[in-house]
C-alpha positions as CSV (number, residue, x, y, z in Angstrom):
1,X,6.4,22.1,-33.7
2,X,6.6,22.2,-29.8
3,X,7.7,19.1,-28.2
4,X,6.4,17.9,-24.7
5,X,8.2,15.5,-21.8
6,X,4.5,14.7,-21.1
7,X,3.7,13.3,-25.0
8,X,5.3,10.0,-23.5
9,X,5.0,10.4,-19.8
10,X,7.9,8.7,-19.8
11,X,9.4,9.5,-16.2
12,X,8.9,5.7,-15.9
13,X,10.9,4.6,-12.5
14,X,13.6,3.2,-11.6
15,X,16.5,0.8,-10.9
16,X,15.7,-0.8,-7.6
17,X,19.3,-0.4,-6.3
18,X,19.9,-3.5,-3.3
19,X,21.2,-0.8,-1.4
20,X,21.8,-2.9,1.4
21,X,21.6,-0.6,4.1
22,X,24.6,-0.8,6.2
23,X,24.2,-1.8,9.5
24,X,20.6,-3.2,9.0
25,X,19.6,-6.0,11.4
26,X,17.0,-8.1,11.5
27,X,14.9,-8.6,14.6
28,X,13.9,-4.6,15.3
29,X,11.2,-4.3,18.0
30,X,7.9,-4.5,16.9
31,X,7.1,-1.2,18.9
32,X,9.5,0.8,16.5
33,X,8.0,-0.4,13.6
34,X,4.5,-0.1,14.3
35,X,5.4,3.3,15.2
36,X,5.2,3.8,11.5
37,X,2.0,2.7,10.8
38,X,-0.6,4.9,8.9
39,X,-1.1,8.0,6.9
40,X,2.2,10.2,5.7
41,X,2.2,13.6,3.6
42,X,5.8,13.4,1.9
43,X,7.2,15.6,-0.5
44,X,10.0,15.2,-3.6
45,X,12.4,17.7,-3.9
46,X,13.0,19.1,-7.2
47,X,15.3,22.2,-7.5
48,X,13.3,24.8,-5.5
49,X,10.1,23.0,-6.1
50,X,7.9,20.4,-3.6
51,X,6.2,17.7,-5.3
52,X,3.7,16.5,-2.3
53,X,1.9,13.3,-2.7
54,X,0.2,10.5,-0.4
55,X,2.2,7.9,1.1
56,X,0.5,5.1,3.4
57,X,2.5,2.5,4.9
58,X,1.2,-0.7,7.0
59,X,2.8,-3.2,9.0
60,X,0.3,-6.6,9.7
61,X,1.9,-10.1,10.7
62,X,5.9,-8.0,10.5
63,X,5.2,-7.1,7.0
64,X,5.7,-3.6,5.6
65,X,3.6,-2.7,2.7
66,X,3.9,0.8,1.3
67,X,1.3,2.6,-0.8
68,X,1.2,5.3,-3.3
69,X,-2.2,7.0,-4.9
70,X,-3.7,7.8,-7.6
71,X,-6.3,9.7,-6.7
72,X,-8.1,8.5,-4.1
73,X,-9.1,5.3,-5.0
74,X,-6.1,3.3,-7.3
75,X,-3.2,3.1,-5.5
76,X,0.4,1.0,-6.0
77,X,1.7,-1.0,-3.3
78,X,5.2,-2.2,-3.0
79,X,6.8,-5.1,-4.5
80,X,9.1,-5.0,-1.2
81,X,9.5,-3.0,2.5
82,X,11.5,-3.3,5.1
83,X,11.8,-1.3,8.2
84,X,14.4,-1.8,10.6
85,X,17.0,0.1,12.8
86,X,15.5,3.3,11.9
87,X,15.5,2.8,8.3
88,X,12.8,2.1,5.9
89,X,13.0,0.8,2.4
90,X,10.1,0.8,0.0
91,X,10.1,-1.2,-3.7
92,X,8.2,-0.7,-6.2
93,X,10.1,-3.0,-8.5
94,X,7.3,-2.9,-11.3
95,X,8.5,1.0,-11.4
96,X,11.9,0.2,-10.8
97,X,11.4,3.0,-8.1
98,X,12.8,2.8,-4.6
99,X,12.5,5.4,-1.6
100,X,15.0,5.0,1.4
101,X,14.5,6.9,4.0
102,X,15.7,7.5,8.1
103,X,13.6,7.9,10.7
104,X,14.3,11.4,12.5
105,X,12.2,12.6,15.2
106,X,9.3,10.9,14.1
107,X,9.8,12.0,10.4
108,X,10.9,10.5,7.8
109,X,14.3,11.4,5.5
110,X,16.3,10.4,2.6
111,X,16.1,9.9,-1.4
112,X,14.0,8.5,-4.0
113,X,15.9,6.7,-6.4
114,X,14.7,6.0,-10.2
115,X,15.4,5.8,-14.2
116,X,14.0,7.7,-16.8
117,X,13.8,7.2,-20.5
118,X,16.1,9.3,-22.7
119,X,15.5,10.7,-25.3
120,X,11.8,12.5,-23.9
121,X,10.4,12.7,-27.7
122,X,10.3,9.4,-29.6
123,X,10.1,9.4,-33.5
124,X,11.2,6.9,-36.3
125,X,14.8,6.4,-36.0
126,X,15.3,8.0,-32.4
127,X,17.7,6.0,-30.4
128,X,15.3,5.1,-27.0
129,X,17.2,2.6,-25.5
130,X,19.2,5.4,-22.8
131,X,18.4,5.0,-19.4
132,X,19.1,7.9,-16.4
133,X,19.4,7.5,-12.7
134,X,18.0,10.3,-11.0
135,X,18.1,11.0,-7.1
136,X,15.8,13.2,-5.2
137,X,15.2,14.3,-1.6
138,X,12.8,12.7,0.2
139,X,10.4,13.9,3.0
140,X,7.4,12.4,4.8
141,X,5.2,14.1,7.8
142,X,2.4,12.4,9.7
143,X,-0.7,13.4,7.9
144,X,-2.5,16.0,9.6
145,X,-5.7,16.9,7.7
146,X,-5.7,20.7,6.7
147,X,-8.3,23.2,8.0
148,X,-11.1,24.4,6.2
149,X,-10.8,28.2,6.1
150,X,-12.9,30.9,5.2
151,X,-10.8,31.8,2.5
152,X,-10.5,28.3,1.0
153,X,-14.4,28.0,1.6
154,X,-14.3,30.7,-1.7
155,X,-12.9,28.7,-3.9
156,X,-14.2,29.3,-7.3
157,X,-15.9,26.7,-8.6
158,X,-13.5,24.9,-12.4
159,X,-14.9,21.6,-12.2
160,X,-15.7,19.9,-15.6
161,X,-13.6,19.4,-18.6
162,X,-11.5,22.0,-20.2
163,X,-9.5,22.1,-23.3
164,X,-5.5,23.1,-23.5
165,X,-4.9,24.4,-27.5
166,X,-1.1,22.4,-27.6
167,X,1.1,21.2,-30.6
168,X,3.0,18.3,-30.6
169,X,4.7,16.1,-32.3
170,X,2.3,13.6,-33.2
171,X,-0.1,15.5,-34.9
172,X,-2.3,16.8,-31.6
173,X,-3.7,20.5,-31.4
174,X,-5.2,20.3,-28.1
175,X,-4.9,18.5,-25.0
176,X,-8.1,18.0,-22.0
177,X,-7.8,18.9,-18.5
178,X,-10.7,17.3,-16.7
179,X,-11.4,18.4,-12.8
180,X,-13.0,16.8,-10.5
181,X,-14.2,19.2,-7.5
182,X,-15.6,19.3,-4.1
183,X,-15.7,22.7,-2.5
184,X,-11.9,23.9,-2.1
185,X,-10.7,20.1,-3.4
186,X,-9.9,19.1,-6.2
187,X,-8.7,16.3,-8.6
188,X,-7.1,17.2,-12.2
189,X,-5.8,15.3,-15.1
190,X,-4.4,16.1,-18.4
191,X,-5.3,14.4,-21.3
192,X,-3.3,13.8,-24.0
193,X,-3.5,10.8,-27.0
194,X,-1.1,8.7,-24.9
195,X,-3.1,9.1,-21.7
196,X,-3.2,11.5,-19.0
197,X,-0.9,12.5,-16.0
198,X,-2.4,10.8,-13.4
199,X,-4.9,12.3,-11.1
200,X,-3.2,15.6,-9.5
201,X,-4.8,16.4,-5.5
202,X,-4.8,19.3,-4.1
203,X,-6.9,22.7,-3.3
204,X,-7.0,26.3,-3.4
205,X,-4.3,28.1,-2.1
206,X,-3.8,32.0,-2.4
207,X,-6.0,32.6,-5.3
208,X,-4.5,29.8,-7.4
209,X,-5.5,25.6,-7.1
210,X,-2.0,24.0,-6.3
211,X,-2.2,19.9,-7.1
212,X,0.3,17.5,-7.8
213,X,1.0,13.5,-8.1
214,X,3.5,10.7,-7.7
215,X,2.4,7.3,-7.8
216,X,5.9,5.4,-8.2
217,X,6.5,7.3,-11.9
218,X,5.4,10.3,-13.5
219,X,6.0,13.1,-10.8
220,X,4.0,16.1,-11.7
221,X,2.8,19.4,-10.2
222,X,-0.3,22.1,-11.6
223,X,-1.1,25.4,-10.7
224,X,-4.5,26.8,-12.3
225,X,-5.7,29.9,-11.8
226,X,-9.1,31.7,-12.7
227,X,-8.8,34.4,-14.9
228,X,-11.5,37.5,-15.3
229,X,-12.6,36.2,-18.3
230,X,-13.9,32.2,-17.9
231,X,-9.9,31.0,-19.0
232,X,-7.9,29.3,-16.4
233,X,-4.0,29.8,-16.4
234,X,-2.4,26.5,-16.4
235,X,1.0,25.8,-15.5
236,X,2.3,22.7,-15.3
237,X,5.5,21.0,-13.8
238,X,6.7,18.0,-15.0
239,X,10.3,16.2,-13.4
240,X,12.7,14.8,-13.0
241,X,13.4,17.5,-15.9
242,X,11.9,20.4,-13.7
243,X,10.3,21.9,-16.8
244,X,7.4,23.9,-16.4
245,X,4.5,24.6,-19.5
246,X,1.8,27.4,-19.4
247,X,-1.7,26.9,-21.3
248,X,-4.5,28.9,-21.6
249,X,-7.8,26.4,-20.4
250,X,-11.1,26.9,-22.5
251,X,-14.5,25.4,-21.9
252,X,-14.8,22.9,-24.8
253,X,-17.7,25.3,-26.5
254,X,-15.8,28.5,-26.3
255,X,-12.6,26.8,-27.7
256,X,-15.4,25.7,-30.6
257,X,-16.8,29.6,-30.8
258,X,-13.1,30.2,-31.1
259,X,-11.8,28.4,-34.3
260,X,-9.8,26.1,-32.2
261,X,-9.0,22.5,-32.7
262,X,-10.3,19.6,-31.0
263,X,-8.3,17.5,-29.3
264,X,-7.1,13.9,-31.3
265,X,-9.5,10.9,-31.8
266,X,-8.2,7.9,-30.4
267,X,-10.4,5.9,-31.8
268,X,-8.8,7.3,-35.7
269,X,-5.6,8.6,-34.8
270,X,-4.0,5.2,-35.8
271,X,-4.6,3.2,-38.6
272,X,-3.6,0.3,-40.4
273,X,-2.1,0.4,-43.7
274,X,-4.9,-2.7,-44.8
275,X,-7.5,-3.5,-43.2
276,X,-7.7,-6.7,-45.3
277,X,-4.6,-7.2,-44.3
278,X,-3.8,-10.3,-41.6
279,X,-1.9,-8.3,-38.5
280,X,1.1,-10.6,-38.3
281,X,3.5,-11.1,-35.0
282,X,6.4,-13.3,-34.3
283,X,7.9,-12.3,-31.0
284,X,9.6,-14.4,-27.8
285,X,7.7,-14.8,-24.8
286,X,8.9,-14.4,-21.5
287,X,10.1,-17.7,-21.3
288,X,12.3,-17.1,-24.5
289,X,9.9,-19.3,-26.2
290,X,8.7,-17.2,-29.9
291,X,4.8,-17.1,-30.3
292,X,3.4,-16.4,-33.3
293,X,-0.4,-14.9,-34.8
294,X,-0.7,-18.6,-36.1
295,X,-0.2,-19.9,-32.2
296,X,-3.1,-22.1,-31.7
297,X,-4.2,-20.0,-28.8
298,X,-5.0,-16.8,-30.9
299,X,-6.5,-19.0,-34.0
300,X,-10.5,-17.7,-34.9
301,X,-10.5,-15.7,-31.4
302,X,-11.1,-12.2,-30.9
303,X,-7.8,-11.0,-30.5
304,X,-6.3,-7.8,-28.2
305,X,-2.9,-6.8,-29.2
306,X,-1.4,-3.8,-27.5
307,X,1.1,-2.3,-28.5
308,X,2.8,-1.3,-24.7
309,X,6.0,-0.8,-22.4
310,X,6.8,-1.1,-18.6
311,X,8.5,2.1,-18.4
312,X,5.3,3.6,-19.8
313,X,2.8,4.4,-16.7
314,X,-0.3,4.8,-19.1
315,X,0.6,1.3,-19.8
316,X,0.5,0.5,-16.3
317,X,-2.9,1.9,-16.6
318,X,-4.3,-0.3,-18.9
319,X,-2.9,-3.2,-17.8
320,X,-4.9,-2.9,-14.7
321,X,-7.8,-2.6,-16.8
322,X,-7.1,-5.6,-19.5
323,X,-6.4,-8.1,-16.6
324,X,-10.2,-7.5,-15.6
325,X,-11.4,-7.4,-18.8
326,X,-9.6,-10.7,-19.9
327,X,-11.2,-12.3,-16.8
328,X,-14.3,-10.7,-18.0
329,X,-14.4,-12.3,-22.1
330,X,-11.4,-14.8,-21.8
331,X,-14.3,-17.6,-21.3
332,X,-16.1,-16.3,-24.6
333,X,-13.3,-15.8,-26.8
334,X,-11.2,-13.4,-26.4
335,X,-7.3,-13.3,-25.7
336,X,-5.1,-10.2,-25.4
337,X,-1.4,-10.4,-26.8
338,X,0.9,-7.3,-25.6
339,X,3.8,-6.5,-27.6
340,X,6.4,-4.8,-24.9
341,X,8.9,-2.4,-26.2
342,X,11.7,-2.5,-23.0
343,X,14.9,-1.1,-23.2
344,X,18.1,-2.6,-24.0
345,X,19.1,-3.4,-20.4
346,X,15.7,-4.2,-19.5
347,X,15.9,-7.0,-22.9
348,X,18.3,-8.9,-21.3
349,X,16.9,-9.1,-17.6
350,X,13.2,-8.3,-18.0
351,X,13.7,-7.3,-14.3
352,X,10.8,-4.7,-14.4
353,X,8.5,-7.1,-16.9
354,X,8.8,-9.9,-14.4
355,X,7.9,-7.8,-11.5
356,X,4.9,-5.8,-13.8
357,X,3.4,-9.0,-14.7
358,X,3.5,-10.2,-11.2
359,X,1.9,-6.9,-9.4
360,X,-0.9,-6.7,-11.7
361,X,-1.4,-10.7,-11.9
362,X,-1.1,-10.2,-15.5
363,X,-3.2,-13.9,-17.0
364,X,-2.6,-12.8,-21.0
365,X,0.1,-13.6,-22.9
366,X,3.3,-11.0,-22.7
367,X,5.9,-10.7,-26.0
368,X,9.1,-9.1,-25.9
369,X,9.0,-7.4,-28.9
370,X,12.3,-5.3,-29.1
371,X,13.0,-1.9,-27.9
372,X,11.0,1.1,-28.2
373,X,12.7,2.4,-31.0
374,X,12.5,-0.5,-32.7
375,X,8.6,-0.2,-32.6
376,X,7.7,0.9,-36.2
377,X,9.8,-1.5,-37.8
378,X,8.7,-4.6,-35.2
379,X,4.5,-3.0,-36.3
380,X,4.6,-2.2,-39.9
381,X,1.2,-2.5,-40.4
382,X,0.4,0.5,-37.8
383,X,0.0,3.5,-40.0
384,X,0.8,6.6,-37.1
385,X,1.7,4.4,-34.4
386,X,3.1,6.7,-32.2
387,X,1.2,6.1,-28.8
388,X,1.8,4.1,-25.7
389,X,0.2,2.4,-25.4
390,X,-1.9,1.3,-28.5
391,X,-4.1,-1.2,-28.9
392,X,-5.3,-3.2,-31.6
393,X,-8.9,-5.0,-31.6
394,X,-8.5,-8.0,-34.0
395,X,-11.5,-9.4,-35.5
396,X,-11.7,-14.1,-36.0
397,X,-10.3,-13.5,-39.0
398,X,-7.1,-12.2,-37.9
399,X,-7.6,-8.6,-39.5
400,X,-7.9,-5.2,-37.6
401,X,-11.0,-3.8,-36.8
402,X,-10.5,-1.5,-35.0
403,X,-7.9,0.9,-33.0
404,X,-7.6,2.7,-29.8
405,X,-4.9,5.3,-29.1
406,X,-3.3,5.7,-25.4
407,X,-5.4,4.7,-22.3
408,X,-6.9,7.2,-20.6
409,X,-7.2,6.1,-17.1
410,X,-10.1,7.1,-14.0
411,X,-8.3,10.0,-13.5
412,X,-9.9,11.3,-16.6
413,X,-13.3,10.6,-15.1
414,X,-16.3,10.3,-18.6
415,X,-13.2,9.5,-20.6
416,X,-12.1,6.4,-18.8
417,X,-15.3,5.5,-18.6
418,X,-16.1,6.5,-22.4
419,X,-13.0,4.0,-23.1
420,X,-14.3,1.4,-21.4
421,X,-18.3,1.9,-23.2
422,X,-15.7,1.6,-26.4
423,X,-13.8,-1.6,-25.5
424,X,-16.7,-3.6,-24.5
425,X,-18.6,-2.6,-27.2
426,X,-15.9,-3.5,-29.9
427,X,-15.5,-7.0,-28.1
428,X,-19.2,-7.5,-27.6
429,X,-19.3,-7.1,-31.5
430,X,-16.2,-9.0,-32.8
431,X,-17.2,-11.8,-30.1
432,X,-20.6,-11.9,-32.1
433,X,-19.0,-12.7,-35.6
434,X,-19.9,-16.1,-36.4
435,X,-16.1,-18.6,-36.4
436,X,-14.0,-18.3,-39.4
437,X,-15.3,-22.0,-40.4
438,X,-18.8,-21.4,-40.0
439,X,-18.3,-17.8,-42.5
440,X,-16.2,-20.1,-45.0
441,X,-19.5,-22.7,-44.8
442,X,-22.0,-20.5,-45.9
């Protein structure tokens, strides 16, 4: 059975260092920094390979904000920046990601900083709790929009969803790669049960599409090239590990013709061991304060409980999407509970859960449920639990209805919004259910 370092996505981010850059002083003129104002093309170093990715960094009112994409349209923005004599510093705290860099020549140079999860490949009885710092060169250019040439203008047209026949350890046979494409451009995901890679940019270069991503975690490159007969050639790069994986793409209805599987159902590919069964929780908050399924708060309300992790950026995914839909249902009934699985240095400072629930304005309430290996023990009732995140649509009566595997995000295009359909739907309904009173009236 083939194991992946993209089943978990786990490159989560890293230890915000308070490097304290010697010789920093405040009070740098606001010429300098302004200097440093727009649109950069910066690279990761990894081994021989160049990770590129988008960096934009603004300065309004002597504050530095940094941002980094996914895709064109969600972006993260720093949790801290400074610029000064020369140097720049850029947080992303909810990452635990940091990017120092020195101003040369009008360029920028120096190291990104972050911790990954170890081991890759979680299972029952796995010790997760390891932690790695990992250092990699740094590089940013002013952006300098690349000219359309004739042989780029020839780009063969892959856009559409594709299908990547994979085993892994939890049970999948296939993964998705979904491209988005506009002439030589183009924007690609892979889609596994846990969620997909983020959205990867890039175009066609020498007879291949190169595209890659960084958005504070998960750094990832993809090469994909046409074959003769309808396949694509896929390889993909994943780091800090500097691993690379080739597939074979089909078109969903040739992979059919072909005898091969489908890729997992997330709406099946966890269960619960009885669905009559009351899913129980007992869990501290934040505060230290433990908060039960019989807290008053959750009591004959449609519940959301979601199974998650800071370090996990598909997690950071969703959380973007609960905090609108809480906003959306909160008023008619509906509260989401997320049970975080942190490390064990993470358990005792909940430095990157602090700053998470802070840059996504999380309103919902957050537990701290133990540490990710800890996970099927903490969620007995969760028959294959082996996602992150996972979440779990609780009905007024306190019993699952229903489950959802990973969180596939708008880089997968009609699967993030196939997700969403699914969500609303399952709330609309549950929200419908007449009050455990009135049921226990009739």
């Amino acid at each position: 059975m083939k194991q992946s370092i993209w089943e978990f996505r786990n490159i989560a981010a890293a230890v915000t260092v308070a490097i304290g850059l010697a010789g920093l002083a405040s009070g740098a003129s606001a010429q300098a920094t302004s200097d440093l104002s727009g649109r950069w093309t910066a690279t990761l170093k990894v081994g021989d390979y160049n990770v590129p990715f988008r960096l934009d960094i603004a300065i309004k009112d002597n504050k530095v904000v940094g941002k980094l994409y996914n895709g064109s349209e969600d972006f993260e923005t720093t949790s801290s920046a400074r610029i000064e004599n020369g140097k720049v510093e850029l947080n992303f705290l909810h990452y635990l990601t940091t990017i120092q860099a020195d101003v040369k020549d009008g360029e920028l140079d120096g190291q990104l900083i972050l911790t990954y999860r170890s081991p890759i490949n979680i299972t029952p009885g796995e010790n997760s709790e390891q932690a790695h710092d990992y250092t990699s060169a740094f590089h940013a250019t002013r952006y300098v929009a690349a000219a359309q040439t004739a042989a780029s203008a020839k780009a063969p047209s892959i856009d559409g969803v594709w299908e990547l026949p994979y085993e892994t350890s939890k049970g999948e046979k296939s993964w998705r790669l979904i491209v988005k494409q506009k002439g030589a451009d183009i924007s690609a995901s892979i889609l596994r049960v846990d969620g997909d890679t983020g959205a990867l940019t890039g175009g066609w270069q020498d007879g291949k599409f190169v595209a890659s991503h960084f958005d504070g975690s998960r750094p990832a490159a993809v090469e994909i090239t046409p074959q003769t007969d309808g396949t694509l050639r896929v390889e993909a790069h994943a780091f800090p590990y500097n691993e690379a994986y080739t597939f074979t793409a089909y078109r969903p209805e040739v992979a059919r013709a072909k005898g091969l599987p489908e890729p997992a159902n997330y709406e099946t590919h966890t269960t619960v061991r009885d669905p009559k069964e009351v899913f129980a929780y007992s869990f501290p908050d934040i505060h230290g304060n433990l908060v039960t399924n019989d807290d008053p708060r959750f009591k004959g309300k449609v519940v959301l409980a979601i199974v998650t992790g800071t370090w996990c950026p598909n997690c950071h995914d969703e959380a973007r999407y609960l905090v609108q839909l809480y906003k959306q249902y909160h008023d008619k009934g509906l509260e989401i509970v997320a049970l975080d699985f942190e490390e064990a240095d993470q358990q005792h400072s909940l430095t990157r859960v602090n700053a998470f629930i802070k840059q996504y304005q999380v309103p919902y309430t957050y537990l701290i449920a133990g540490t990710p290996d800890e996970m099927w023990e903490k969620v007995p009732q969760a028959v294959n639990l082996n996602t992150w995140p996972a979440t779990l649509f609780i009905g007024r009566d306190g019993r699952v209805k229903a489950t959802y595997s990973g969180f596939a995000s708008g880089a997968s295009g009609i699967y993030n919004t196939k997700l969403k359909d699914n969500f609303t739907s399952i709330v609309d309904r549950l929200l419908a259910e007449a009050p455990v009173q009135q049921t226990a009236q009739r």
